[in-house]
N, C-alpha and C positions, 0 to 999 in steps of 0.2 A: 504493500500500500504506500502512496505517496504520502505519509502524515506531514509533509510542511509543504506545502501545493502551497505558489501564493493564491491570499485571499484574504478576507477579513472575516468570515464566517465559516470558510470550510465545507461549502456547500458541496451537493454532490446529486447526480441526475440518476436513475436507473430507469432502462427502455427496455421492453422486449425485444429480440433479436430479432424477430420479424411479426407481418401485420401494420397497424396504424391503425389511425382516429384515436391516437392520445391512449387506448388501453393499455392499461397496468403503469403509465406514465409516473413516478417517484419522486420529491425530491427530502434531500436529506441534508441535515445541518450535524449531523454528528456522526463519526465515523466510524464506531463504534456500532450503531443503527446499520449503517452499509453492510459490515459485515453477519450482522445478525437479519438483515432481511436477502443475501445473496440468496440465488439459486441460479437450474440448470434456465438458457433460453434470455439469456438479460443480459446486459450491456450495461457498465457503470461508466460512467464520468464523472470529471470534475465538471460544475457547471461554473460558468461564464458570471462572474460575480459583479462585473464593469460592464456591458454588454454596450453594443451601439444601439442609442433609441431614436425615435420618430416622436416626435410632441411626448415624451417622457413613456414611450409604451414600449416593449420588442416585437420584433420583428421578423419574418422570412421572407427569403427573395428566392423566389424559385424561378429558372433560365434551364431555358432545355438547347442542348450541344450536343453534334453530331462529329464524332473524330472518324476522317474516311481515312487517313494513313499517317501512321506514327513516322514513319521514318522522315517525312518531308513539313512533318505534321499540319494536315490539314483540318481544319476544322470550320463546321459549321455553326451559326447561332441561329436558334427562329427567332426571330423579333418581337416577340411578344414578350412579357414575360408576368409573373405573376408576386403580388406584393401582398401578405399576410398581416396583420396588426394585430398584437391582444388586445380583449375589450377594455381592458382596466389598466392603470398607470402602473408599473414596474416599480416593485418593492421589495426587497431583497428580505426586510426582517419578514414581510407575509409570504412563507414557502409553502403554505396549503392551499395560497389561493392561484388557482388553476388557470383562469382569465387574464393572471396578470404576467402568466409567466409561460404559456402554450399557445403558439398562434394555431393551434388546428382549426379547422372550420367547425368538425364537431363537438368540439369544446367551447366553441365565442355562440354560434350560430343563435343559440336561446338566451344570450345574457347581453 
């Protein structure tokens, strides 16, 4: 375990290894917790305790790119791309509130 990650809380993410729409989504302020909530199927991180916000909320930018050859590396971008907000302001000491700290659609979509 990384026990001196910088940070000022020591926060910490767990995700299932596969899936989406936020199930089983985690987060942990004590690391002692991590190890006593592991199991098989999950993905721990450090979470992002400074993050970049948008009018004080986080954020996902989702961009889809198409690489057709590594060696000369070609790449393509669509142009669209996709911009995610939580519903609620970003606060690091509220780690249960879900809204402020998950941009999933199925997590904002009702709040």
């Amino acid at each position: 375990p990384q026990y001196n990650v910088d940070g000022e809380q020591c926060v910490w993410i767990a995700k299932a290894n596969s899936g989406s729409k936020a199930v089983g989504i985690k987060l942990f302020d004590d690391l002692s917790s991590v190890s006593e909530a592991a199991g098989k199927g999950r993905v721990y991180q450090k979470y992002i305790e400074r993050p970049l916000l948008i009018a004080g909320r986080k954020f996902d930018l989702r961009c889809w790119v198409l690489v057709t050859d590594w060696s000369t590396l070609s790449v393509w971008v669509y142009d669209q791309c996709l911009l995610r907000l939580c519903n609620q302001q970003w606060d690091l000491g509220q780690i249960k509130n879900r809204t402020a700290h998950l941009s999933n659609v199925c997590v904002n979509v009702n709040n």
